[in-house]
N, CA, C and O of each residue as an XYZ file, in Angstrom:
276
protein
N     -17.237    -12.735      0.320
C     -16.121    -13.352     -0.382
C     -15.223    -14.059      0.617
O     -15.132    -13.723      1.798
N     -14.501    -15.166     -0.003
C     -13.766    -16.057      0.604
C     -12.380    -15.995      0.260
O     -12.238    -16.560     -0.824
N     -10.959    -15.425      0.839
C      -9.979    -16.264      0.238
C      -9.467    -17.811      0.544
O      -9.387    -18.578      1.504
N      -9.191    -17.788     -0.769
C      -8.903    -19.151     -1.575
C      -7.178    -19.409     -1.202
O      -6.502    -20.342     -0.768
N      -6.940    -18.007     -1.648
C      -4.905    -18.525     -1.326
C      -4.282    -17.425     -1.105
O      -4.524    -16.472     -1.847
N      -3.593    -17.324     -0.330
C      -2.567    -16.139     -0.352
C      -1.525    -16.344     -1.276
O      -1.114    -17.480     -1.513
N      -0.873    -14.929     -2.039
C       0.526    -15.176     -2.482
C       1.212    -14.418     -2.429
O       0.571    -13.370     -2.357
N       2.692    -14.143     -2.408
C       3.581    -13.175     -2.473
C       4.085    -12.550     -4.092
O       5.032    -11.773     -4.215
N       3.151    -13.122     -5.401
C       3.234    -12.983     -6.328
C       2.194    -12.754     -6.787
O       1.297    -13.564     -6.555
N       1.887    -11.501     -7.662
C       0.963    -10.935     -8.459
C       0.838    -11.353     -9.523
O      -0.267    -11.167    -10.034
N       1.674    -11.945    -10.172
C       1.255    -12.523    -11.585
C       1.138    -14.025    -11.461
O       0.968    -14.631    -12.519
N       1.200    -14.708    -10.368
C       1.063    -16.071     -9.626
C      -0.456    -15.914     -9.145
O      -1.454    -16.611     -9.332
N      -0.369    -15.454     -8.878
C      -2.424    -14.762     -8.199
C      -3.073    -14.520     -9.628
O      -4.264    -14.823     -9.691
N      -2.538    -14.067    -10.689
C      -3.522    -13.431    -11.540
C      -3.626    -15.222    -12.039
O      -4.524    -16.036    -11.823
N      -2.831    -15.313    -12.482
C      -2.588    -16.664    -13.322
C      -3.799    -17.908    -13.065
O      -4.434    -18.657    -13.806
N      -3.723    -17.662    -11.560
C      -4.733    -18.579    -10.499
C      -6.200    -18.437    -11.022
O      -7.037    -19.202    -11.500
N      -6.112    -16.843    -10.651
C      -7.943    -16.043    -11.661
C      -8.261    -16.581    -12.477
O      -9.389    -17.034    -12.676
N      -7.118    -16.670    -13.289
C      -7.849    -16.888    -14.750
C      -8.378    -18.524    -14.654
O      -9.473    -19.080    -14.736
N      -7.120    -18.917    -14.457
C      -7.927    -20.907    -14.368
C      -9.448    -20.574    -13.930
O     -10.446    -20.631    -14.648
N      -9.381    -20.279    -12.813
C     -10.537    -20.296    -11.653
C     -12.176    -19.711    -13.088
O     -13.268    -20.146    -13.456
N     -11.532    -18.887    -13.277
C     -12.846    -17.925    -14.229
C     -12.947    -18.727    -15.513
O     -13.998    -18.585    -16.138
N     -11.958    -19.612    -16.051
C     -11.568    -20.636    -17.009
C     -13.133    -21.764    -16.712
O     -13.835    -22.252    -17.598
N     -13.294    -21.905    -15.346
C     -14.101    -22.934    -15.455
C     -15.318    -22.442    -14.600
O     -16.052    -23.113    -13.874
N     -15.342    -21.243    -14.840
C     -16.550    -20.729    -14.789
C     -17.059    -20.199    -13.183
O     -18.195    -20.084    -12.722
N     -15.593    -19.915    -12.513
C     -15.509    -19.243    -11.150
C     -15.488    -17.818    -11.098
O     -14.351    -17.499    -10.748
N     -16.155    -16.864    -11.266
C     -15.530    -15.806    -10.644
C     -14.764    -15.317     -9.576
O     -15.236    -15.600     -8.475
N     -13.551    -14.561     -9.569
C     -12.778    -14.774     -8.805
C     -11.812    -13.019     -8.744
O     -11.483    -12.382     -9.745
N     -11.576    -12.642     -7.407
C     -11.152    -11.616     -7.492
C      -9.532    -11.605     -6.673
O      -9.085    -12.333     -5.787
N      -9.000    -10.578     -7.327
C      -7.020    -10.743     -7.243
C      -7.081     -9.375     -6.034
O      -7.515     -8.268     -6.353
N      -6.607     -9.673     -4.743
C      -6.934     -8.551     -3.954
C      -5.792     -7.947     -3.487
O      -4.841     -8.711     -3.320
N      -5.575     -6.467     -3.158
C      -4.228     -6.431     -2.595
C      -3.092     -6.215     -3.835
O      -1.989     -5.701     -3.649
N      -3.421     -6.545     -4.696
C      -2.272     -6.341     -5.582
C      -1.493     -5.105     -5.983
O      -0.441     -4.913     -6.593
N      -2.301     -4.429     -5.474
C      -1.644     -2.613     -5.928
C      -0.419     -2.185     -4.966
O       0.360     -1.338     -5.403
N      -0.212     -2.716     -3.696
C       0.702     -2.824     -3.067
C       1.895     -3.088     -3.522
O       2.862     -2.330     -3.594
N       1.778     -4.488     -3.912
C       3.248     -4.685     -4.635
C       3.658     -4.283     -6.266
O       4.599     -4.542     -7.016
N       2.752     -3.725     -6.327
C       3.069     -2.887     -7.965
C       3.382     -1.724     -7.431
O       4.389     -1.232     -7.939
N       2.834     -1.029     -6.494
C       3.332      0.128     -5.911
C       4.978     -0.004     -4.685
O       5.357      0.898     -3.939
N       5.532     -1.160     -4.825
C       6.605     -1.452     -4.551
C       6.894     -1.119     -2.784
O       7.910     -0.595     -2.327
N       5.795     -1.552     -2.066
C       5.458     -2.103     -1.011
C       6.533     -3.373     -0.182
O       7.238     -4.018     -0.958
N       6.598     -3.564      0.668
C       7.268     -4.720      0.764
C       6.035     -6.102      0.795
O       4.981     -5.753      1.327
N       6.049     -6.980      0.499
C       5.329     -7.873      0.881
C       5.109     -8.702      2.223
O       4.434     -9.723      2.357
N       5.933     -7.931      3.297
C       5.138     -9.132      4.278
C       4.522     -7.634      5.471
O       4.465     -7.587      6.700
N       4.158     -6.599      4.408
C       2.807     -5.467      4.934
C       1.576     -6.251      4.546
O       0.519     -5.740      4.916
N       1.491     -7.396      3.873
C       0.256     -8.247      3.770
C       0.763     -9.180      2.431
O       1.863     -9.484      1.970
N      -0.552     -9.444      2.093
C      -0.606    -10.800      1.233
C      -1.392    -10.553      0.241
O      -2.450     -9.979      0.502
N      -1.045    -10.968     -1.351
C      -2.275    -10.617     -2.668
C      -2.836    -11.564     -1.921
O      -2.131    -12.196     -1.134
N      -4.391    -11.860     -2.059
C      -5.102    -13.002     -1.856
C      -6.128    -12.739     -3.314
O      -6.467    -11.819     -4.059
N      -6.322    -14.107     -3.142
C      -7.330    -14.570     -4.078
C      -8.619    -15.087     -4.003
O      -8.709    -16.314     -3.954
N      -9.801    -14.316     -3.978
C     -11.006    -14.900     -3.153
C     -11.343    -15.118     -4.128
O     -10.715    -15.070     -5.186
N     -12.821    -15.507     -3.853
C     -14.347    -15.964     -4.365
C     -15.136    -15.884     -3.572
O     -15.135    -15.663     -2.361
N     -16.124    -16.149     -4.585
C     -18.076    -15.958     -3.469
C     -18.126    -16.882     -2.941
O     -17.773    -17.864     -3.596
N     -18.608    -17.137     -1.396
C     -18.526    -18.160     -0.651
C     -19.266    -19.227     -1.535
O     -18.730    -20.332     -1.442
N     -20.106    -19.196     -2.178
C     -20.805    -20.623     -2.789
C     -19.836    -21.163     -3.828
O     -19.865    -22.304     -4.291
N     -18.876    -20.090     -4.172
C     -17.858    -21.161     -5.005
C     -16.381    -21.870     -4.590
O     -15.592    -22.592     -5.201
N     -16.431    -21.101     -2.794
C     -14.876    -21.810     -2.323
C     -14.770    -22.883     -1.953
O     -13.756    -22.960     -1.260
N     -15.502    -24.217     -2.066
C     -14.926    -25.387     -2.356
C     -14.758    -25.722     -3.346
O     -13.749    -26.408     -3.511
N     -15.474    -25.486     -4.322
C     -14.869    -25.638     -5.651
C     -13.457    -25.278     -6.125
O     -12.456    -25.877     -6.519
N     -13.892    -23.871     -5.876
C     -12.451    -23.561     -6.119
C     -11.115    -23.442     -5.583
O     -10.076    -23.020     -6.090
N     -11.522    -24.160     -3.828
C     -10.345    -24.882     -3.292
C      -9.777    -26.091     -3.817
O      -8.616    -26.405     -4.081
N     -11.088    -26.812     -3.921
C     -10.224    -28.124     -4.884
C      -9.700    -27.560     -6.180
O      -8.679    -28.195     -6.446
N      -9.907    -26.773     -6.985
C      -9.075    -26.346     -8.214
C      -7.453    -25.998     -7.930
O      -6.422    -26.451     -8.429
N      -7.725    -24.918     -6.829
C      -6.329    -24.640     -6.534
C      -5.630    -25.479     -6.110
O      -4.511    -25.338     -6.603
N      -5.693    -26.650     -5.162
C      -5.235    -27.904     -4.546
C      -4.912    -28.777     -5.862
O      -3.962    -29.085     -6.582
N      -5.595    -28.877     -5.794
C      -4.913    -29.687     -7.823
C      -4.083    -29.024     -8.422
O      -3.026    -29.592     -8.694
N      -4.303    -27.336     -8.912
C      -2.843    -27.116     -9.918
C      -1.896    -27.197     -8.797
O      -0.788    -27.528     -9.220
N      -1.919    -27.015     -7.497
C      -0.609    -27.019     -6.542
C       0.159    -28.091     -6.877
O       1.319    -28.056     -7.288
N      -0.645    -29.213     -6.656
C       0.091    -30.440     -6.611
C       0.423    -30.673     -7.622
O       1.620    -30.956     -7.577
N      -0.133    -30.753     -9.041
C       0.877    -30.794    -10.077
C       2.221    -30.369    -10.735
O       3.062    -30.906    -11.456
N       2.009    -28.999    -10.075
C       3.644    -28.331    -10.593
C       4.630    -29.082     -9.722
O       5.837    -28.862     -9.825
C-alpha cells in the first residue's frame, strides 16, 4: 500500500475514501483511532493509502478535488 495524503482530519480522510471507492478505488483510512482516542495529532498523521497499482490514479483524483474546493 501507498499513501495518497496525509490529514489532520478524520472525517476529511474518510470523505476522501469514499470518492476514491466511488470510482472504483479501494482505499484504506489509517491511523485514525488515535485521534478518536484523543491523541494529539502531530504524534502522526491519518493517512490515506491504496494498492500501489491504484496510486496514480488515485493521486490524480485527490489533486483534482484539492484544487476545486
Amino acid at each position: 500500500m501507498k499513501v495518497v495524503k496525509h490529514y489532520t482530519d478524520a472525517f476529511a480522510a474518510n470523505i476522501a475514501k469514499g470518492m476514491l471507492e466511488n470510482e472504483g478505488i479501494p482505499a484504506a483510512v489509517l491511523n485514525q483511532n488515535q485521534v478518536f482516542a484523543g491523541l494529539p495529532t502531530d504524534l502522526g498523521t491519518i493517512d490515506l493509502a491504496v494498492e500501489d497499482e491504484n496510486y496514480e490514479k488515485a493521486l490524480k483524483l485527490i489533486e483534482a478535488t484539492s484544487k476545486e474546493e
